[in-house]
LONUSE-531895 format. One record per atom (N, C-alpha, C, O): residue number from 0; residue in three letters; x negated, y negated, z negated. Coordinates in nm, 2 decimals, decimal comma. Each point is the difference from the previous one (the first is absolute). Example, Ala and Ser with C-alpha at 12.3 -4.5 7.8 and 13.67 -1.06 7.14 Angstrom:
- 0/ala/-1,32/0,57/-0,78 $
- 0/ala/0,09/-0,12/0,00 $
- 0/ala/-0,09/-0,12/0,00 $
- 0/ala/-0,10/0,00/-0,07 $
- 1/ser/0,14/-0,11/0,14 $
- 1/ser/-0,09/-0,11/0,00 $
- 1/ser/0,08/-0,11/-0,08 $
- 1/ser/-0,05/-0,11/-0,01 $
//
This chain:
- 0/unk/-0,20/-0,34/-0,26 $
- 0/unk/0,10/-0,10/-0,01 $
- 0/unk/0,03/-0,02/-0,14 $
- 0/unk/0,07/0,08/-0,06 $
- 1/unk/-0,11/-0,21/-0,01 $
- 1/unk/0,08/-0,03/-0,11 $
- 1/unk/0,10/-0,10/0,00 $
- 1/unk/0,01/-0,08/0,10 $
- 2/unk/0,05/0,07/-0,18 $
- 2/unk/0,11/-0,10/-0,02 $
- 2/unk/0,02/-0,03/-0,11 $
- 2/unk/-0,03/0,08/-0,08 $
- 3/unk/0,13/-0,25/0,01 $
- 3/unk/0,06/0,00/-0,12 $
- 3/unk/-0,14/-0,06/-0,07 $
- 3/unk/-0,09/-0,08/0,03 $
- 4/unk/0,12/0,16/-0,15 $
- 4/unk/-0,10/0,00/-0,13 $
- 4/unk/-0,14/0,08/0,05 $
- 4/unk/-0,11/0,00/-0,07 $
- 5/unk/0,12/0,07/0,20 $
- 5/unk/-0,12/0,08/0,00 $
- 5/unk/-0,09/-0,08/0,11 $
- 5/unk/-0,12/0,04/0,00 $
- 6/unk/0,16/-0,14/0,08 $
- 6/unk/-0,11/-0,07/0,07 $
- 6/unk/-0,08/-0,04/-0,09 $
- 6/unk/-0,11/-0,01/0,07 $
- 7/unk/0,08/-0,02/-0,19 $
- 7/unk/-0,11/-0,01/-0,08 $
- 7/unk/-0,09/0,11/0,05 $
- 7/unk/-0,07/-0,04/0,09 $
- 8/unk/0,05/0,17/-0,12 $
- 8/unk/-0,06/0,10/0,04 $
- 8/unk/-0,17/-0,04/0,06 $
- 8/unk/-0,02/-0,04/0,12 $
- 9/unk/-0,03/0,05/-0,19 $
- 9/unk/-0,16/0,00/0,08 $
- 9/unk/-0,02/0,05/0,10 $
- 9/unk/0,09/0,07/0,03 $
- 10/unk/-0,19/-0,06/0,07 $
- 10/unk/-0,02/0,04/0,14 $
- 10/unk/-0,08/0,09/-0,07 $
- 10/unk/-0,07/-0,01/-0,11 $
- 11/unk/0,08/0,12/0,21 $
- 11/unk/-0,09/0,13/-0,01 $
- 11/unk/-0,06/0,02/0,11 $
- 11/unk/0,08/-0,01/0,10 $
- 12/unk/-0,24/0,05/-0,08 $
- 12/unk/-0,07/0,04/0,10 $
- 12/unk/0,09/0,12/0,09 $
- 12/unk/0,06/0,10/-0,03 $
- 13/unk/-0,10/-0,18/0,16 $
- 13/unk/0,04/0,11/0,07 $
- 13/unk/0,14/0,04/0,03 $
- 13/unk/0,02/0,08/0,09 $
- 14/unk/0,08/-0,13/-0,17 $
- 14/unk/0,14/-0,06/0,00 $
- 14/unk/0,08/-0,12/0,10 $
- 14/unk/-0,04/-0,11/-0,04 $
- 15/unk/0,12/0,08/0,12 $
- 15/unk/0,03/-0,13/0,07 $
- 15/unk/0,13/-0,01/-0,13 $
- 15/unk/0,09/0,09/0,01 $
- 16/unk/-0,09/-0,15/-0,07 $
- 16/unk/0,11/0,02/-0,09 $
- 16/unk/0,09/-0,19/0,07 $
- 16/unk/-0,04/-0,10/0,04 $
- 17/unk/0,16/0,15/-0,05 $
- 17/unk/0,10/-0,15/0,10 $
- 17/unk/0,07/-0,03/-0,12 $
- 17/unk/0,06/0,09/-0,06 $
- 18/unk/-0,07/-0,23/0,02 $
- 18/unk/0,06/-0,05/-0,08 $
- 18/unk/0,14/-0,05/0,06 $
- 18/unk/0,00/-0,09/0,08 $
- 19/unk/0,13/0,15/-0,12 $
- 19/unk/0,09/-0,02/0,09 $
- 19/unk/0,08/-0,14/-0,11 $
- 19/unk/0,02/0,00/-0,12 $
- 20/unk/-0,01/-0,09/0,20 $
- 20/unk/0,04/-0,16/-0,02 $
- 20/unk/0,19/0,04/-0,07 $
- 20/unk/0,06/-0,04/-0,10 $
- 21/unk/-0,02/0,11/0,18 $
- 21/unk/0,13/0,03/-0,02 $
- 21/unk/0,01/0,16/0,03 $
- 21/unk/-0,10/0,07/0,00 $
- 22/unk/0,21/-0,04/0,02 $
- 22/unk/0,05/0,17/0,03 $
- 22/unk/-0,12/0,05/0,07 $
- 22/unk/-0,05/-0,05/0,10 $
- 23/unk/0,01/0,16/-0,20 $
- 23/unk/-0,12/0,09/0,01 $
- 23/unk/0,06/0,09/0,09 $
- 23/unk/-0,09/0,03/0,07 $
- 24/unk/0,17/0,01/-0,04 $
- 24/unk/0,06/0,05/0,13 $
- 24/unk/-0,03/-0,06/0,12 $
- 24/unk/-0,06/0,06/0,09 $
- 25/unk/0,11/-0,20/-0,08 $
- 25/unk/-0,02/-0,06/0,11 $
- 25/unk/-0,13/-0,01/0,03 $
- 25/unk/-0,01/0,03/0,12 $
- 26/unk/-0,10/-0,05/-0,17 $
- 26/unk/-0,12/-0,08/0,00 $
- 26/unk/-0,07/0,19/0,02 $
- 26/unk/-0,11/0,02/0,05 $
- 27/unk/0,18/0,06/-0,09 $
- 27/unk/-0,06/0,09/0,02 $
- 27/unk/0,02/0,06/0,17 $
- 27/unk/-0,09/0,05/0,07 $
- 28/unk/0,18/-0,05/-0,05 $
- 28/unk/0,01/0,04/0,18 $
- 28/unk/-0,08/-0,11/0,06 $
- 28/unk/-0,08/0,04/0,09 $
- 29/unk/0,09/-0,17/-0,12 $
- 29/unk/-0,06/-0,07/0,06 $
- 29/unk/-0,13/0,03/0,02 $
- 29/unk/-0,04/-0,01/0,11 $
- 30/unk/-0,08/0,05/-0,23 $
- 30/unk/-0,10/0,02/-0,01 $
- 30/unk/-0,03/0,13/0,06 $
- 30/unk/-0,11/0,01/0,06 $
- 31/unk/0,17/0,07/-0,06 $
- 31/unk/-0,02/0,13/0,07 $
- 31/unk/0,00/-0,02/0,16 $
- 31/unk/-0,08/0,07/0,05 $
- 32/unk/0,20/-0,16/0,06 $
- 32/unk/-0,01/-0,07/0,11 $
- 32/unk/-0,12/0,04/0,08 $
- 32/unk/-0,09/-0,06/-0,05 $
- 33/unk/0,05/0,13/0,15 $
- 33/unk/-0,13/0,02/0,09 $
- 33/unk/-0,07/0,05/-0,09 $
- 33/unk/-0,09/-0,08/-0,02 $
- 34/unk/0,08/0,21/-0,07 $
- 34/unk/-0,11/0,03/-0,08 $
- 34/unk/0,04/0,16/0,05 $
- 34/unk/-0,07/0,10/-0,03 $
- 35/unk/0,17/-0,09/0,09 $
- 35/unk/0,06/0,18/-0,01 $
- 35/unk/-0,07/0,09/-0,07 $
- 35/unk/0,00/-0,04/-0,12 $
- 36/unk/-0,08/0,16/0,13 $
- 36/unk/0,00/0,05/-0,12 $
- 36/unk/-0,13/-0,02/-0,07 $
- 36/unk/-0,04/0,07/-0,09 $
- 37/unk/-0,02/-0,20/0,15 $
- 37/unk/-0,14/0,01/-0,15 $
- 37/unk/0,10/-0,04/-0,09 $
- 37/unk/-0,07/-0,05/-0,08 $
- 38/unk/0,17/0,05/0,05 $
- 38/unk/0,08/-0,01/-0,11 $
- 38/unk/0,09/0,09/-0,09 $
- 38/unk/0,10/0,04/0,04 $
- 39/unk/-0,15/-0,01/-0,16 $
- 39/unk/0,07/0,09/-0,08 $
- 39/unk/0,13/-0,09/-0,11 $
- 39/unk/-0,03/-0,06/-0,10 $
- 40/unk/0,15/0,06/0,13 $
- 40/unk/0,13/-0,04/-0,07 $
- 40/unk/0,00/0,11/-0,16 $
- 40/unk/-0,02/0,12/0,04 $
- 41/unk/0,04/-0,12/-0,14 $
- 41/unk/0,07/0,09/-0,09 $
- 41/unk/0,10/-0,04/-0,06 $
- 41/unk/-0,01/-0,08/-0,09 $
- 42/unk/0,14/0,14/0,12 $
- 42/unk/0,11/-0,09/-0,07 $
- 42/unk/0,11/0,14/0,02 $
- 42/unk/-0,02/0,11/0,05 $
- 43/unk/0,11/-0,16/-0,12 $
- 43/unk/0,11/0,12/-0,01 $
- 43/unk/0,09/-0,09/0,06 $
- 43/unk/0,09/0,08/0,03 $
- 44/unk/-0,06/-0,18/0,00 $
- 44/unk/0,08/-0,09/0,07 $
- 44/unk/0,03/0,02/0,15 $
- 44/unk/-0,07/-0,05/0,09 $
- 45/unk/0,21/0,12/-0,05 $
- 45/unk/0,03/0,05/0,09 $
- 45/unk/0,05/-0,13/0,08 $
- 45/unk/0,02/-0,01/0,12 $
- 46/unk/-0,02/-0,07/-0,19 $
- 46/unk/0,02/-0,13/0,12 $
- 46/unk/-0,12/-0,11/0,04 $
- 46/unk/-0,02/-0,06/0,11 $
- 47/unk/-0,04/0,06/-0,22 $
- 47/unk/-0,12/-0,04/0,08 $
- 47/unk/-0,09/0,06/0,10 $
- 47/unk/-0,06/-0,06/0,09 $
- 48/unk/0,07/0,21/-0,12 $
- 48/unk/-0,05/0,07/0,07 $
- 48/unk/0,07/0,04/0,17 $
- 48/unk/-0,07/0,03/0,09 $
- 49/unk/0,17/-0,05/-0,10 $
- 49/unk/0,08/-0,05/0,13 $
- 49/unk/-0,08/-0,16/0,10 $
- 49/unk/-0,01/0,00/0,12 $
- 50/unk/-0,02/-0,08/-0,19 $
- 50/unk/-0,03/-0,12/0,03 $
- 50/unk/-0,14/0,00/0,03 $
- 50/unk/-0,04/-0,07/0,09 $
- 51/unk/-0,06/0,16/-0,17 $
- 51/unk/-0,11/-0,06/0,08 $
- 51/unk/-0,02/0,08/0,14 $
- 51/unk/0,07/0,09/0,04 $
- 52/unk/-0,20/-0,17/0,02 $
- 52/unk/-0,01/0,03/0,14 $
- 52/unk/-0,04/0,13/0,06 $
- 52/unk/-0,02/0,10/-0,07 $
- 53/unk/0,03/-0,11/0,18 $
- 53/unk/0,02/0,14/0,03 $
- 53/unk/-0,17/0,04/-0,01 $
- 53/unk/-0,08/-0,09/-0,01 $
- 54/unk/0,05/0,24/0,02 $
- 54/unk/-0,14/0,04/-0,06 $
- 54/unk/-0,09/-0,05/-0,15 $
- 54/unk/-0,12/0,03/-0,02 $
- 55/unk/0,17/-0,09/-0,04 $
- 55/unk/0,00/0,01/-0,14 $
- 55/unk/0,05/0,14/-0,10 $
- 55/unk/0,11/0,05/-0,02 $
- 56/unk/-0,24/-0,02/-0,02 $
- 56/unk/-0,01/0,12/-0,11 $
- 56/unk/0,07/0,00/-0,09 $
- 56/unk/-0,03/-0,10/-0,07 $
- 57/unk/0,16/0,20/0,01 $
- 57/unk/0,09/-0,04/-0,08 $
- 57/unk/-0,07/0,14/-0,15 $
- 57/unk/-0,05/0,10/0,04 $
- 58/unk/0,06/-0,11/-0,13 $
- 58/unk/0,02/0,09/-0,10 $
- 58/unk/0,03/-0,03/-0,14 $
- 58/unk/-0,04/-0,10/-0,07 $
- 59/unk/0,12/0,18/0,04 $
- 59/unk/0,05/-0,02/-0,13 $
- 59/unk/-0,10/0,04/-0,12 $
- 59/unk/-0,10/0,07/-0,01 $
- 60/unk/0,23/-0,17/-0,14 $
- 60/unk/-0,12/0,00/-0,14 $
- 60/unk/-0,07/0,12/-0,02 $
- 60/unk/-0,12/0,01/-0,04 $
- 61/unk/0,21/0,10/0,08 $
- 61/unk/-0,04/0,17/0,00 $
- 61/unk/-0,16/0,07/0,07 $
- 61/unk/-0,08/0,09/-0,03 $
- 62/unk/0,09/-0,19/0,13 $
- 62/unk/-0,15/0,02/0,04 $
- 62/unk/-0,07/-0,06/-0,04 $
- 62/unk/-0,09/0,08/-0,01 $
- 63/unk/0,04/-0,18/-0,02 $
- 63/unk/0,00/-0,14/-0,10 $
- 63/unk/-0,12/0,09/-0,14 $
- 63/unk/-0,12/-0,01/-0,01 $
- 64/unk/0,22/0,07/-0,07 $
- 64/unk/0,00/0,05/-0,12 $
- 64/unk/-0,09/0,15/-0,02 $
- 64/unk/-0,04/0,06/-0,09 $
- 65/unk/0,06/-0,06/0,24 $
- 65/unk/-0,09/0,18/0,01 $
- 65/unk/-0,12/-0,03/0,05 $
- 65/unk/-0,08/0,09/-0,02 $
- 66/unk/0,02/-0,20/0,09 $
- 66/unk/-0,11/-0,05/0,06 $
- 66/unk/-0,09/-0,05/-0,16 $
- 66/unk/-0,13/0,01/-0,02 $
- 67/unk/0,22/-0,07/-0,10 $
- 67/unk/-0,08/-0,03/-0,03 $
- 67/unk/-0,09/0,12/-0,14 $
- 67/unk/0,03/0,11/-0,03 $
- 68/unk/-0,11/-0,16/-0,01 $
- 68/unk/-0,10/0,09/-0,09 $
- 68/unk/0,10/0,03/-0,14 $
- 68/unk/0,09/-0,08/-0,04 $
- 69/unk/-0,11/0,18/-0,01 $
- 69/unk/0,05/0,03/-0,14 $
- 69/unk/-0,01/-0,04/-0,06 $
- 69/unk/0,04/0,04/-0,11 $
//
């Protein structure tokens, strides 16, 4: 999900990346909607994370940051 200044962002293979029009929040539950957990959320946002749907995979920047390579 980008937003703002960052919908510019090139598409990357293998990526569904959602250009959100407005509140990247909104457009992000929306897009998550009937996907339950082939969907991975990362956010530290304790209220969005309230809002998306139910069976949607939640993890924070913390996991995020250990997944990735040195």
């Amino acid at each position: 999900m980008v937003e703002g200044a960052a919908r510019d962002v090139p598409d990357v293979d293998g990526v569904r990346l959602v250009r959100a029009p407005g509140s990247g929040d909104d457009a992000l539950v929306a897009a998550c909607g009937g996907l339950g957990d082939d969907v991975l959320v990362v956010t530290a946002d304790r209220g969005l994370r309230a809002r998306l749907p139910a069976g949607v995979r939640v993890a924070g920047p913390g996991w995020l940051l250990g997944e990735l390579p040195d």
